[in-house]
C-alpha positions in Angstrom: 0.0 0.0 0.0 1.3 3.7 -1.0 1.2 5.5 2.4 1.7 9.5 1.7 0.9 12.5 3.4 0.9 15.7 1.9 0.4 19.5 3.6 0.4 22.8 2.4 -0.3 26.3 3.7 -0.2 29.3 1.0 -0.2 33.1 1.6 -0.1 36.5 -0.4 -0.1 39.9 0.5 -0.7 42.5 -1.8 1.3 45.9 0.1 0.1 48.1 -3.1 -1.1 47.5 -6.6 2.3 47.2 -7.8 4.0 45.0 -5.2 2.9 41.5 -3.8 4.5 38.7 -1.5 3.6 35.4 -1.3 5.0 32.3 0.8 4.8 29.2 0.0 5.3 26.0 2.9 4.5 22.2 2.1 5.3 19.4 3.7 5.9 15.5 1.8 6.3 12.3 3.9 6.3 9.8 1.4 6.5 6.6 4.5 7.3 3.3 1.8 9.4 5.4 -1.0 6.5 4.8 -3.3 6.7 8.7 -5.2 10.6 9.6 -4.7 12.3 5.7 -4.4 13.4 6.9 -0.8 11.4 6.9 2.9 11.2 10.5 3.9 10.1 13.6 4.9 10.0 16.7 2.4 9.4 20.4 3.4 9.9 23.4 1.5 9.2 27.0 1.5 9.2 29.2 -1.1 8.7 33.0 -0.6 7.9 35.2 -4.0 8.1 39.1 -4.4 6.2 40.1 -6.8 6.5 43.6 -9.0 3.9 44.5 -11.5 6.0 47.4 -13.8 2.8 48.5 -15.8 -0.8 46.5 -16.1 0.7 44.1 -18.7 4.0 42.5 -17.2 4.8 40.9 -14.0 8.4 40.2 -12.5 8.7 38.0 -10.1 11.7 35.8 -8.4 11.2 32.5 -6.3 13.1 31.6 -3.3 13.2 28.2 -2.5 14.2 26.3 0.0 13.7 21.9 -0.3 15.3 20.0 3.3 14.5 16.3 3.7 15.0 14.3 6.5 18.0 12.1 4.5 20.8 13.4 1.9 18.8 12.8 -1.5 19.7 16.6 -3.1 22.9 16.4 -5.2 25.7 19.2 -4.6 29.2 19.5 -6.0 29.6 15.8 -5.9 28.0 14.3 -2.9 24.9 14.5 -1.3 23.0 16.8 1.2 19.5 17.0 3.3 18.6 20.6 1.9 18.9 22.5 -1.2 18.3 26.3 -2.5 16.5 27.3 -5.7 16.6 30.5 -6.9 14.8 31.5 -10.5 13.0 34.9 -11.9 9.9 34.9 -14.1 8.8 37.8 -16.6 5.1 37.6 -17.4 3.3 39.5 -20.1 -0.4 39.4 -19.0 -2.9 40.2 -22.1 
């Protein structure tokens, strides 16, 4: 049987009509290694600014932090129990 338990909390706050936050937190325990091939427990949290420059385009840059309870996350050669994600989006809303 594939035992998983999945939880997620999501929030925004819009501080003016240009300028947004938003945070991100889950939480993974996949208990047989059914969804990643390893028994553990994934959390992240992401936290996104958000700027609108006019009412067609949106930048926006994610922050992103992945830990798990064993080293699964490949860096510079070996392995460890967290890892940091970093990307920026441009959006052109019509």
């Amino acid at each position: 049987m594939i035992t998983t338990a999945i939880t997620a909390a999501y929030f925004r706050f819009n501080a003016s009509r240009q300028f947004a936050l938003a945070l991100r937190c889950e939480h993974f325990e996949n208990q047989n290694g059914a969804r990643t091939g390893v028994t553990q427990k994934l959390r992240e949290v992401t936290h996104t600014p958000e700027f609108r420059s006019a009412n067609e385009f949106v930048v926006r840059g994610d922050f992103r932090l992945d830990f798990s309870n064993h080293n699964v996350f490949e860096k510079g050669g070996s392995f460890t129990d967290k890892q940091l994600t970093v990307c920026a989006s441009v959006l052109f809303v019509y």
